[in-house]
C-alpha positions as CSV (number, residue, x, y, z in Angstrom):
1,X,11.0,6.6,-43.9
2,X,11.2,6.2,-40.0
3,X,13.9,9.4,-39.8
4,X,12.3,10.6,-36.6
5,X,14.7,9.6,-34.6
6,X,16.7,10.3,-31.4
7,X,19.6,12.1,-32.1
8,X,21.3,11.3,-28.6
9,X,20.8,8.4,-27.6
10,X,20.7,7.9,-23.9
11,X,23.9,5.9,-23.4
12,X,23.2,4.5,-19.6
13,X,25.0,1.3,-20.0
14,X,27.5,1.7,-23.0
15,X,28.4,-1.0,-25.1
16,X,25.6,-3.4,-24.0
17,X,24.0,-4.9,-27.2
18,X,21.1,-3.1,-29.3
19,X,18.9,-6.0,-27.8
20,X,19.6,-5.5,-24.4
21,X,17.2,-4.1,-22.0
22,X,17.7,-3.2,-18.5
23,X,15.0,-3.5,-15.8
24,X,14.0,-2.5,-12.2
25,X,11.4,-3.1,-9.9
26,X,11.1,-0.9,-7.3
27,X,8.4,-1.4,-4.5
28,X,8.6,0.5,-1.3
29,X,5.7,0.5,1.2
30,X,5.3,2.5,4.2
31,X,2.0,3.5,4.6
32,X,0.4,0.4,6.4
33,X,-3.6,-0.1,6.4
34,X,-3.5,-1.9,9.4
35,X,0.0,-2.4,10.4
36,X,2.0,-0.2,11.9
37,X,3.6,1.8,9.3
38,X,7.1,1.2,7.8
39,X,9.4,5.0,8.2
40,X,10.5,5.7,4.9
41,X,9.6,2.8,3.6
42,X,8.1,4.2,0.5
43,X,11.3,6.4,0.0
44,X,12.8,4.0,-2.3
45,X,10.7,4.8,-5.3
46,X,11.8,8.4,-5.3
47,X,15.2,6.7,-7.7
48,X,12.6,5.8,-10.1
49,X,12.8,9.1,-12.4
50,X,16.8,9.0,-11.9
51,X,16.8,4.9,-13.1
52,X,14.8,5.7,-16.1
53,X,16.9,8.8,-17.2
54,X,19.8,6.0,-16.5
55,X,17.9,3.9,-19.3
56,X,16.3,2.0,-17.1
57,X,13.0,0.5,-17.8
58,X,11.7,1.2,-14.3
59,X,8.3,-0.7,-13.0
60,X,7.6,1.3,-9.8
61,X,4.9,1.0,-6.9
62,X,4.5,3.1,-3.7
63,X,2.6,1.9,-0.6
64,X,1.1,-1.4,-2.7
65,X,-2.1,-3.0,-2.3
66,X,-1.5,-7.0,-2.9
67,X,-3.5,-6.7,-6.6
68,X,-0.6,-3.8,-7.2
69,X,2.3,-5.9,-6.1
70,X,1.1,-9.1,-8.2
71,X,0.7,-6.5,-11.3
72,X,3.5,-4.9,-10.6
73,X,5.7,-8.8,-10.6
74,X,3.6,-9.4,-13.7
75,X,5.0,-6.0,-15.4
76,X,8.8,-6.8,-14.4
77,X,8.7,-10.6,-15.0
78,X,7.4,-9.4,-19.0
79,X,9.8,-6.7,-18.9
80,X,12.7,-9.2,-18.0
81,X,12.2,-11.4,-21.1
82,X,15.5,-9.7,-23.3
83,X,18.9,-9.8,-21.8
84,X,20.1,-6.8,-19.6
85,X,20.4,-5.8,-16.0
86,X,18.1,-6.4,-13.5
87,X,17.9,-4.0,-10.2
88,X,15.2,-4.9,-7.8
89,X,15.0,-2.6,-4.8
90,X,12.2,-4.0,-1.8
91,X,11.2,-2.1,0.9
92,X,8.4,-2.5,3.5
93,X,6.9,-4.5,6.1
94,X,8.2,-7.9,5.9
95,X,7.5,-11.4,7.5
96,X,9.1,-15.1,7.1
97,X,8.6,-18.9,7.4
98,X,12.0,-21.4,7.5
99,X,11.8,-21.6,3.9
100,X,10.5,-18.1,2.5
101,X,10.5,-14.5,2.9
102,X,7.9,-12.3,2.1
103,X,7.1,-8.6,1.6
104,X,3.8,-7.9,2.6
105,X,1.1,-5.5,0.9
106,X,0.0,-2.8,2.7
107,X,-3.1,-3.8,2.6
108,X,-2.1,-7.1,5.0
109,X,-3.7,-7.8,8.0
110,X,-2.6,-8.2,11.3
111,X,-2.7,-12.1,12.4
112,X,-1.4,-12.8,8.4
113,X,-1.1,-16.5,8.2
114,X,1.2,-18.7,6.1
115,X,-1.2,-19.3,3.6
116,X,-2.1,-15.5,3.2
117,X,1.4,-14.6,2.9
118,X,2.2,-17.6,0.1
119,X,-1.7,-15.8,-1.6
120,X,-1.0,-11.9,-1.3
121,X,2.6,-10.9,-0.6
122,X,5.4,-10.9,-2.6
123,X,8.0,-14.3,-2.0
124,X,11.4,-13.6,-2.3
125,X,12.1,-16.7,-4.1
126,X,10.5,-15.7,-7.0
127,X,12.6,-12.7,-7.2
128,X,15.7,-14.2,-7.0
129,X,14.4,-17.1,-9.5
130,X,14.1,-13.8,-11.8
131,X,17.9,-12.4,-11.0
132,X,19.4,-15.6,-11.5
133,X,18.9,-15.5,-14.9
134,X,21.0,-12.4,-15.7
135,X,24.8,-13.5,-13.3
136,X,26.5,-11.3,-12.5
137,X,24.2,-8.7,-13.9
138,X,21.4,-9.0,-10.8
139,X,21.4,-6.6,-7.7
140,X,18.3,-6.8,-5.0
141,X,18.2,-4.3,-2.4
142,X,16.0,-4.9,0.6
143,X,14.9,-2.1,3.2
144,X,13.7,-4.6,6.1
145,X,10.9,-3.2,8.4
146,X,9.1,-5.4,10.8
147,X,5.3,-6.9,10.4
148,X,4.0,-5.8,13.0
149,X,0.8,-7.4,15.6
150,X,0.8,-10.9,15.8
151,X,1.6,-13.1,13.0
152,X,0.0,-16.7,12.6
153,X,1.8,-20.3,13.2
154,X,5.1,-20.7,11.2
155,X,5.9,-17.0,10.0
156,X,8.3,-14.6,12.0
157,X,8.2,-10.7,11.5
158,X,10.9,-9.8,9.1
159,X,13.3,-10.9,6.0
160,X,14.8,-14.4,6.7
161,X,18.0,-15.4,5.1
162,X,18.2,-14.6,1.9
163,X,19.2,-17.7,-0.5
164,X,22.1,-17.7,-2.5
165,X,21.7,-17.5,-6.3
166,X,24.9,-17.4,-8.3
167,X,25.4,-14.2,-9.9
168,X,23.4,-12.1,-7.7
169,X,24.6,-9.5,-5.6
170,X,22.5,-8.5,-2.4
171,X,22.3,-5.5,0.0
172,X,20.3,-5.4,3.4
173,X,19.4,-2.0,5.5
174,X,16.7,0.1,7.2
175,X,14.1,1.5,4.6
176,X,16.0,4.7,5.5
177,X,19.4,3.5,4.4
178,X,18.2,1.3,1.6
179,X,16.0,4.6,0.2
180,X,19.1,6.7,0.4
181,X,21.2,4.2,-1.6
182,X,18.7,3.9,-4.3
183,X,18.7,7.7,-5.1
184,X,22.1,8.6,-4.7
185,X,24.0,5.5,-6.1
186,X,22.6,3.5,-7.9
187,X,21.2,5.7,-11.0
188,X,25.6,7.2,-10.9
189,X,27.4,6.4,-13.4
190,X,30.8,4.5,-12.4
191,X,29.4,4.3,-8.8
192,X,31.5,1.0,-7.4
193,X,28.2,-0.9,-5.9
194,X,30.4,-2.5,-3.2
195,X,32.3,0.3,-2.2
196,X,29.7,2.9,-1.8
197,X,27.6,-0.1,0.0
198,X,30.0,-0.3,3.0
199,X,30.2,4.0,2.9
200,X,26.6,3.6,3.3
201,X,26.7,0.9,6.0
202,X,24.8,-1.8,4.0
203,X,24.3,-5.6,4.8
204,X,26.3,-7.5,1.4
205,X,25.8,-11.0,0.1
206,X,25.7,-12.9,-2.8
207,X,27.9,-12.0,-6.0
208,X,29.3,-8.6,-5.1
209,X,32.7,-8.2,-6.8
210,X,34.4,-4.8,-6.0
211,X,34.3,-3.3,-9.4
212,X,30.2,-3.8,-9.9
213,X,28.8,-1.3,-11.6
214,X,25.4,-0.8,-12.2
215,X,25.4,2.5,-14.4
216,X,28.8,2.8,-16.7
217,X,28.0,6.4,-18.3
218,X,25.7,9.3,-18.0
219,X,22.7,9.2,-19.8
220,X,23.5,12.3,-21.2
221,X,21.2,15.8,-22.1
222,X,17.1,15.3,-22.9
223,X,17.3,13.4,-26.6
224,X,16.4,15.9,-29.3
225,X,14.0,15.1,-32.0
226,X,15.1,15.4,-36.0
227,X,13.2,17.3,-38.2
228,X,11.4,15.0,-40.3
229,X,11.3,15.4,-44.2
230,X,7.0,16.2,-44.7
231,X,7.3,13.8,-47.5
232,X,7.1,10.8,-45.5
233,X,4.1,10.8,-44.9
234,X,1.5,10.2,-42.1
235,X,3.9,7.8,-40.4
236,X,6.0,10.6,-39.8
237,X,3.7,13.0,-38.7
238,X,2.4,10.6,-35.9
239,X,5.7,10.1,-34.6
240,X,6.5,13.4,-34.4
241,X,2.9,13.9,-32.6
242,X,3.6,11.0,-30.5
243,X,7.0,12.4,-29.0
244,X,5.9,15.8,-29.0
245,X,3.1,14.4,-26.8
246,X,5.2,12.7,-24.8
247,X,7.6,15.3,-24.5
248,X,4.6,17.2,-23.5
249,X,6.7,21.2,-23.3
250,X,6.3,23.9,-25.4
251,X,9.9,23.3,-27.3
252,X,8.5,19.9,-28.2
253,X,5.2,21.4,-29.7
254,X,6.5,23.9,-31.2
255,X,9.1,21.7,-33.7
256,X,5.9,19.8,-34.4
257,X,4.4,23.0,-35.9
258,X,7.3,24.1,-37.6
259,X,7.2,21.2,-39.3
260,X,3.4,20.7,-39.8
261,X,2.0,24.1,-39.6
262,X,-1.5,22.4,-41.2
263,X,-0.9,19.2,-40.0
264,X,-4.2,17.4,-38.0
265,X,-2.7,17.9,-34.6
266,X,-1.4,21.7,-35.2
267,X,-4.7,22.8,-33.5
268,X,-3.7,20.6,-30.4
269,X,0.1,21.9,-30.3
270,X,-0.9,25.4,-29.9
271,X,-3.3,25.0,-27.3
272,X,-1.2,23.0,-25.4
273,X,1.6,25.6,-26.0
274,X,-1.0,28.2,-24.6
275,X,-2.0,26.0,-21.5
276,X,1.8,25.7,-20.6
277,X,2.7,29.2,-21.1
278,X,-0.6,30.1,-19.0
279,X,1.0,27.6,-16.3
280,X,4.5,28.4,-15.8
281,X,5.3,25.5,-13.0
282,X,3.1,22.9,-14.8
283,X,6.4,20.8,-15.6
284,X,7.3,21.3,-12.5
285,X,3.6,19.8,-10.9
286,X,3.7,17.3,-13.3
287,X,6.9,16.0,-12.5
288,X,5.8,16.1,-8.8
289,X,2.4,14.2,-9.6
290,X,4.2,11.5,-11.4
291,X,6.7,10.9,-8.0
292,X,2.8,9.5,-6.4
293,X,3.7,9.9,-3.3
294,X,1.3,8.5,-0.4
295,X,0.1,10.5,2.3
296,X,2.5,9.2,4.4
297,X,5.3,10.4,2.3
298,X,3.9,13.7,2.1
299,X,3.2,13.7,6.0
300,X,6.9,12.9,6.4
301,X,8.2,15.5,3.9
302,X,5.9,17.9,5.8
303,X,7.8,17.0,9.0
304,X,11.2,17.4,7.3
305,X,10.0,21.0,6.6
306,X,9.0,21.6,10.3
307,X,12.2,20.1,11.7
308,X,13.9,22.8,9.3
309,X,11.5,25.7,10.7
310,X,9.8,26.0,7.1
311,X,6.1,26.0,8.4
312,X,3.7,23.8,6.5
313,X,0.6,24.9,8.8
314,X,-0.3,21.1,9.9
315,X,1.3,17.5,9.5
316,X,-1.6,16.3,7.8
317,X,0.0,14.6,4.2
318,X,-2.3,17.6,2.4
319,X,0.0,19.8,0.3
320,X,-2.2,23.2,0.5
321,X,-1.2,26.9,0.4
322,X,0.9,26.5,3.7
323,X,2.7,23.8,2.7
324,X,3.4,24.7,-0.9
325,X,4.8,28.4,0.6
326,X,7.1,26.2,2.6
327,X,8.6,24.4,-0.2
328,X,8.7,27.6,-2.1
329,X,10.7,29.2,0.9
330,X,12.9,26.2,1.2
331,X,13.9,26.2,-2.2
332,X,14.9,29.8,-2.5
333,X,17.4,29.1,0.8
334,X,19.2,26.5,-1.2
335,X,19.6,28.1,-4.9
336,X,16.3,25.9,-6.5
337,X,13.9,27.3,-8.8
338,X,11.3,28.3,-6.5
339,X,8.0,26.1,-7.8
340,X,6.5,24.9,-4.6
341,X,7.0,21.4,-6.1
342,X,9.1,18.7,-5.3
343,X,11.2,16.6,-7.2
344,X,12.8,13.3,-6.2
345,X,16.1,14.7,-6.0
346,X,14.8,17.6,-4.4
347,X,12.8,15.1,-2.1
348,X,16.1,13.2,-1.0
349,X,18.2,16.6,-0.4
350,X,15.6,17.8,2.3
351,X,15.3,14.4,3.8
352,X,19.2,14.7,4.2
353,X,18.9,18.0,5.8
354,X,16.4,17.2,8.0
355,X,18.2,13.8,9.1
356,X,20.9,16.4,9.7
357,X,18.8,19.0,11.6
358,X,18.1,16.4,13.7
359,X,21.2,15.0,14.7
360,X,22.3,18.5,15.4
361,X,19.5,19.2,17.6
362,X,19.9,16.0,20.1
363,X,23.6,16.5,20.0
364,X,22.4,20.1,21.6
365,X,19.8,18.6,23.7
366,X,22.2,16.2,25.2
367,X,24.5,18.8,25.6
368,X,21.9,20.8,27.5
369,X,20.0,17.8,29.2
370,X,24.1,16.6,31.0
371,X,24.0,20.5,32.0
372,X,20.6,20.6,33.8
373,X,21.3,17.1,35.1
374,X,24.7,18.4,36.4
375,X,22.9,21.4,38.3
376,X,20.4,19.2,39.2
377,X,22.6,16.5,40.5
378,X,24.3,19.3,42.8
379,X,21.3,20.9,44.5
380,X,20.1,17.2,45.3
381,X,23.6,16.7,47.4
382,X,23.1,20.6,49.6
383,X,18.9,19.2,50.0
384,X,17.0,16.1,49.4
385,X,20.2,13.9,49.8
386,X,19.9,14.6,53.7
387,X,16.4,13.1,53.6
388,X,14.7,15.6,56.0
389,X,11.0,17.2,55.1
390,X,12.8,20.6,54.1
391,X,15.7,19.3,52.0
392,X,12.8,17.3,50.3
393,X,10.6,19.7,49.7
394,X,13.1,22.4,48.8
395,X,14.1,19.8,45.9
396,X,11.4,19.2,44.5
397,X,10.1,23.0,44.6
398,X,12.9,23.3,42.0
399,X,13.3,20.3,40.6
400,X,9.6,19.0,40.4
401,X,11.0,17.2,37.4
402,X,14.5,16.8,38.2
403,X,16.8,13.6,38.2
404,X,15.5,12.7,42.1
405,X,12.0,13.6,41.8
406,X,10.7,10.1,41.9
407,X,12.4,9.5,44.8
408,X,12.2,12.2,46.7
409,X,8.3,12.1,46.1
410,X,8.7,8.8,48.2
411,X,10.6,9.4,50.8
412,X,8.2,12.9,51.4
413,X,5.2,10.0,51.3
414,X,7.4,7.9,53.9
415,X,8.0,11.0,56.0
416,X,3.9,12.0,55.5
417,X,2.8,8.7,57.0
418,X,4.9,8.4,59.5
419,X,3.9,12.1,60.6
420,X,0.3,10.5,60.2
421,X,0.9,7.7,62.3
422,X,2.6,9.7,64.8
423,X,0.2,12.8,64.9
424,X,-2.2,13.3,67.7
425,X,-6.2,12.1,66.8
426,X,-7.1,15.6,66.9
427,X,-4.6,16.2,64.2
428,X,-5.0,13.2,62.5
429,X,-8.5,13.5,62.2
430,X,-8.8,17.0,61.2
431,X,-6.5,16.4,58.3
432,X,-8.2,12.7,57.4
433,X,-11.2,15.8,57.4
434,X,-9.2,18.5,54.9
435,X,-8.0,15.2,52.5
436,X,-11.6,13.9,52.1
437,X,-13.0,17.7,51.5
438,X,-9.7,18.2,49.1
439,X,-10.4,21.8,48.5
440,X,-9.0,24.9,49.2
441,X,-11.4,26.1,52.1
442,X,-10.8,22.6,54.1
443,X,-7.1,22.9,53.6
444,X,-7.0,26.5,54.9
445,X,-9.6,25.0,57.7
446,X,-6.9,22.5,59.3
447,X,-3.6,25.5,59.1
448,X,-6.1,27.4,61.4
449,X,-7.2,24.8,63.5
450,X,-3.5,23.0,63.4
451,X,-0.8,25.5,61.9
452,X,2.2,23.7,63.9
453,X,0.4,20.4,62.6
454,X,2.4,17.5,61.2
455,X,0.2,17.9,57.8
456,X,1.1,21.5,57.8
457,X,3.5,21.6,55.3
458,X,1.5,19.1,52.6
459,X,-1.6,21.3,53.3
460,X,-0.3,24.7,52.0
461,X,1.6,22.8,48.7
462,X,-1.7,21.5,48.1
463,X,-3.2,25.2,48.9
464,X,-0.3,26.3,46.4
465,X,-1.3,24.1,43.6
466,X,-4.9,24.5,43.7
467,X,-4.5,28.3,43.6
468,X,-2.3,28.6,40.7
469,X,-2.5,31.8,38.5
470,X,-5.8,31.8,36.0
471,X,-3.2,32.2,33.4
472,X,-1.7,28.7,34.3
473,X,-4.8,26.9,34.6
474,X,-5.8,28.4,30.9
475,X,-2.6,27.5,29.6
476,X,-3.0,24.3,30.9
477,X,-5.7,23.7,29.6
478,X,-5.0,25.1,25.8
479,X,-2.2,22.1,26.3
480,X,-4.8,19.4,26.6
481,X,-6.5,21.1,23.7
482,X,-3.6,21.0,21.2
483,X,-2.5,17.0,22.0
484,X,-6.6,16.0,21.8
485,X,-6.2,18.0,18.0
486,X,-3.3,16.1,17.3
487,X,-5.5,13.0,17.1
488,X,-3.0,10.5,17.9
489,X,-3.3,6.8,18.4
490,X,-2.8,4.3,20.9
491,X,0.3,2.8,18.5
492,X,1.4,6.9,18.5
493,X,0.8,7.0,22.2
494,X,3.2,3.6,22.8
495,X,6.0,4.8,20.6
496,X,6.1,8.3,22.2
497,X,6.5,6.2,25.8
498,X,9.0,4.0,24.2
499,X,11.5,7.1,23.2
500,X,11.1,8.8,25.9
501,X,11.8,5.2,27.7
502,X,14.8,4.8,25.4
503,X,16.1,8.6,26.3
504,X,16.1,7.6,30.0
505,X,13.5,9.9,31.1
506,X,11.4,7.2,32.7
507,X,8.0,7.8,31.6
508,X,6.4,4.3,33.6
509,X,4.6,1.8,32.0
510,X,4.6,2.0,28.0
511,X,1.1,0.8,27.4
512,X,-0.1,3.9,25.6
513,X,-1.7,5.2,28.7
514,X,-0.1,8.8,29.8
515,X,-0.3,9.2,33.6
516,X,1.8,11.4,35.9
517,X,5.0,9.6,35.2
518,X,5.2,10.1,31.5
519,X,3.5,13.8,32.0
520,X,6.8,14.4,33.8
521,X,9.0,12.5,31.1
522,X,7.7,14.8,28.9
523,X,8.1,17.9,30.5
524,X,11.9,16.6,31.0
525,X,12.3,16.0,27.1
526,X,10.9,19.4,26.5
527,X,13.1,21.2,28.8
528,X,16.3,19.3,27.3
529,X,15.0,20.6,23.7
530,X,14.3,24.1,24.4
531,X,10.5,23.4,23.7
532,X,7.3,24.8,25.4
533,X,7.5,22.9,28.6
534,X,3.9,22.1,29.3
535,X,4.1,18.2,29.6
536,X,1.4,17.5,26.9
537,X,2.1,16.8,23.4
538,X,1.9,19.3,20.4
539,X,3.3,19.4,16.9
540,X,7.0,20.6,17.5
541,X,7.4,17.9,20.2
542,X,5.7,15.6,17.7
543,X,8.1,16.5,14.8
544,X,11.1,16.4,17.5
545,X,10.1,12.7,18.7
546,X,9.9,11.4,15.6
547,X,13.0,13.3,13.7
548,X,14.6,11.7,17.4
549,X,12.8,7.9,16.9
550,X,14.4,7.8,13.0
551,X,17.9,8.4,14.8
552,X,18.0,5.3,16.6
């Protein structure tokens, strides 16, 4: 009776009993409501479509909302019931007490107190209470980010110490390396889980023998359906619907009508063979739709394709015409069926490139900023290393930005005031005059009256600066245009300060606030990076801080 049946069976974990079934919960948030947000830490459930074709029964949540997370649990703990393998991979946000850690939603707030964290996030312990009952057939996986903004009495930001269950293996990383494990590895068949865990740099605990495997054969080609005998019966004919349905491509509808030319869903089959030859890359949007991918994974795949100079037209997490063109373009380059969709493997390999990209391109800045440094470094020792007014001035009239700017800025200022405290009253009191007038006429007003003067010098560089080209006012000023579009953040703001902190650049105070320092810091990280050198931020200095900040 039941002959529709599958006539290759996908074989992910061979010899395990007819009654076993393997499980995974995979829940990766990035995209923080309130927090700041996790990088990559929704990349993990890009291995969900790779699991499944593994034979895994795969419950899988991207940037989840507590009611998600708890439904999510609910989902796997049902799922777990019947013997089999259990995988759970956890990446996000995560905070801890001295007896439990806890991944929180995205949805938490910042201030999150013990009591929230026991109500809304997701406790480790219960987890592990989960994995111990499969030993030596449990793996968790945990990307660690940090809850950010202050946390109430007796919880810490990030994982605490995991507790040891017997039989269960358990790997720490970044979101990044934990993401990258998840894709790759884990869905491989005969991929050693301990070996590839040290290749990949990984944290191990727990029961972690050196032949694990989690996959032990490939699951083999898309199952083909058998042709029913139409005698069967209706039963048969809803099956047949049913995985034609599922199926959901025209080879699958098709069989159905050769089968049941008159049968009640022949109608159906052919329009849905119509719609699908009418929409060539529907498969392909459709396996791109199911990935669910938040904005901020789509606002970080946009940035991977900037970083690789495939323009998406904005950094926005909106896949329109600019940004489908770019994935179209990027696929052609590396042999892919050009769709303009993305699937998770596809997803993985450009986030690999792009990690690449930008390794090679700091390797060059480096290479590039030791060179200008080098120069710099030189012309410093022939001029503002003497510490005279010229030798100052001449520095910094090349090197407004250079290694010694800061200090020769202040030494100039010593050498001002003591020219101010030394200057006749006539002097003085013209130029106390041109200061408070600050303009170009008053200025010009003290070099007649004074043009030996001991505020000679600082008057015409002030002259200088406030007559600058029209072209380098408007430029300028389409500079302050581009950062205000970028609409950035003060949490934006602080970690663009922090980098350039990190690089060495010394942007002052990171509080968020950009003043003359960090203008300068800027304008020496865009220099170094063979970017438009303007001091203010736009999207390629975006995309180059950030492709830099996931480096560290």
């Amino acid at each position: 009776m039941k002959r529709i049946i599958l006539a290759a069976l996908m074989g992910s974990v061979a010899a395990a009993p007819a009654f076993a079934r393997d499980v995974a919960l995979i829940l990766g948030n990035g995209d923080y409501e309130e927090l700041d947000d996790v990088s990559r830490g929704d990349r993990a459930v890009a291995a969900e479509q790779a699991l499944r074709d593994a034979g895994f029964t795969v419950i899988a949540e991207a940037d989840a909302a507590r009611v998600e997370m708890r439904d999510a649990l609910a989902r796997f703990l049902s799922a777990s019931e019947e013997p089999g393998k259990r995988l759970v991979v956890l990446s996000g946000a995560f905070a801890h007490s001295r007896t439990e850690s806890y991944l929180l939603p995205v949805d938490a707030e910042p201030g999150v107190t013990l009591l929230d964290a026991q109500d809304d996030a997701l406790a480790l312990s219960t987890v592990m209470a989960v994995l111990a009952e499969t030993p030596g057939q449990a793996l968790l996986l945990l990307g660690a980010g940090e809850a950010s903004g202050e946390l109430g009495p007796y919880l810490t930001a990030g994982p605490g110490e995991t507790p040891e269950m017997q039989g269960v293996g358990v790997l720490r990383g970044t979101p990044r390396q934990i993401g990258s494990f998840a894709r790759r590895v884990l869905p491989e068949p005969g991929a050693q889980i301990r070996s590839e865990a040290e290749r990949y740099d990984l944290a191990p605990s727990g029961y972690l023998p050196r032949d694990m495997v989690l996959v032990t054969e490939a699951s083999g080609a898309e199952p083909v359906i058998e042709r029913p005998d139409p005698s069967d019966g209706d039963e048969a004919e809803a099956q047949l619907w049913s995985e034609a349905s599922r199926r959901d491509n025209i080879d699958a509808y098709e069989t159905y009508l050769r089968v049941y030319p008159e049968g009640p869903h022949a109608a159906e089959a052919a329009q849905a063979i119509e719609a699908l030859r009418a929409e060539p890359e529907r498969e392909a949007r459709l396996t791109e739709e199911a990935l669910d991918l938040s904005r901020n994974a789509r606002r970080e795949i946009q940035r991977d394709l900037q970083l690789l100079e495939y323009d998406t037209r904005g950094i926005d997490g909106i896949f329109g015409p600019g940004t489908r063109q770019a994935v179209a373009r990027w696929q052609a380059a590396n042999g892919l069926a050009e769709t303009s969709y993305l699937t998770g493997n596809q997803i993985a390999m450009l986030d690999d490139q792009a990690q690449a990209r930008a390794t090679e391109l700091e390797e060059e800045a480096r290479r590039r900023q030791e060179e200008q440094e080098r120069r710099d470094r030189a012309y410093w020792d022939e001029t503002g290393a003497a510490g005279d007014e010229a030798g100052l001035r001449s520095y910094l009239d090349r090197y407004p930005d250079g290694v010694y700017a800061e200090v020769a800025q202040e030494r100039l200022d010593e050498i001002v005031e003591r020219q101010r405290q030394q200057a006749e009253a006539r002097d003085r009191e013209a130029w106390v005059e041109a200061e408070t007038r600050d303009s170009v006429e008053g200025y010009r007003d003290y070099l007649e009256g004074f043009p030996e003067g001991a505020f000679a010098a600082t008057a015409q560089e002030r002259i200088d600066r406030m007559t600058r080209p029209a072209e380098e006012v408007q430029a300028e000023e389409r500079a302050q245009q581009r950062e205000a579009a970028l609409g950035m953040n003060q949490t934006t703001w602080r970690l663009v300060e922090d980098r350039l902190e990190k690089l060495g650049l010394k942007p002052g105070r990171v509080d968020g606030n950009f003043d003359l320092n960090t203008r300068r810091a800027l304008r020496r990280y865009q220099s170094a990076r063979n970017l438009q050198v303007t001091g203010y931020m736009d999207q390629d200095t975006v995309v180059r801080l950030l492709a830099d900040a996931i480096l560290r």
